[in-house]
N, C-alpha and C positions, 0 to 999 in steps of 0.2 A: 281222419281228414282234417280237424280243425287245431290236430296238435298239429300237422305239418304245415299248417297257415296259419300259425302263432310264431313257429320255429324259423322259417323263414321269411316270413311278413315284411322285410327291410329289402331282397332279394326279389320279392312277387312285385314289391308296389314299383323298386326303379326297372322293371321288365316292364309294366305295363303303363308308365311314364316315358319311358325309352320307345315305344312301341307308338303312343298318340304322337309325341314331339316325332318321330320320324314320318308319318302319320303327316302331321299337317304341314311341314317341311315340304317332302311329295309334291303333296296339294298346290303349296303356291307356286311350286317352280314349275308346275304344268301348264299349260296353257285350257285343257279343258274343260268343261261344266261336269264329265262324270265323276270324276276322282274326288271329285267337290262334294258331289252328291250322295257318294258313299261316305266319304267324311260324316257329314254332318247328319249321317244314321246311326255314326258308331256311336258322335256325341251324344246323340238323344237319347240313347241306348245308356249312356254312361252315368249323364246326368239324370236318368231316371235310378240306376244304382246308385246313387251319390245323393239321392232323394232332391235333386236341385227341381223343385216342381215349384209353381206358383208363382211368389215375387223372388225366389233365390234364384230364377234361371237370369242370365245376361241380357242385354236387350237386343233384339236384331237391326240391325243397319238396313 
């Protein structure tokens, strides 16, 4: 498993770049609060794998 996520690691990461920018694309072209809301589960979701905790996270608006 982690040779095939060494081998293709260039192919996984613009899939799942490809996937948030289309991802928050969505989001703002919709007018509703849910799409939003699921957004911003995946983020926290993401940025918890990305270890962004503490003072690395963004600030909220």
């Amino acid at each position: 498993m982690f040779q095939f996520i060494m081998t293709n690691f260039n192919d996984i990461l613009g899939a799942i770049t490809s996937i948030i920018a289309g991802a928050s694309a969505l989001s703002a072209l919709t007018p509703t609060q849910k799409d939003d809301t699921i957004l911003r589960k995946v983020k926290s979701c993401l940025d918890l794998f990305a270890l962004n905790i503490g003072n690395a996270k963004t600030r909220q608006a």
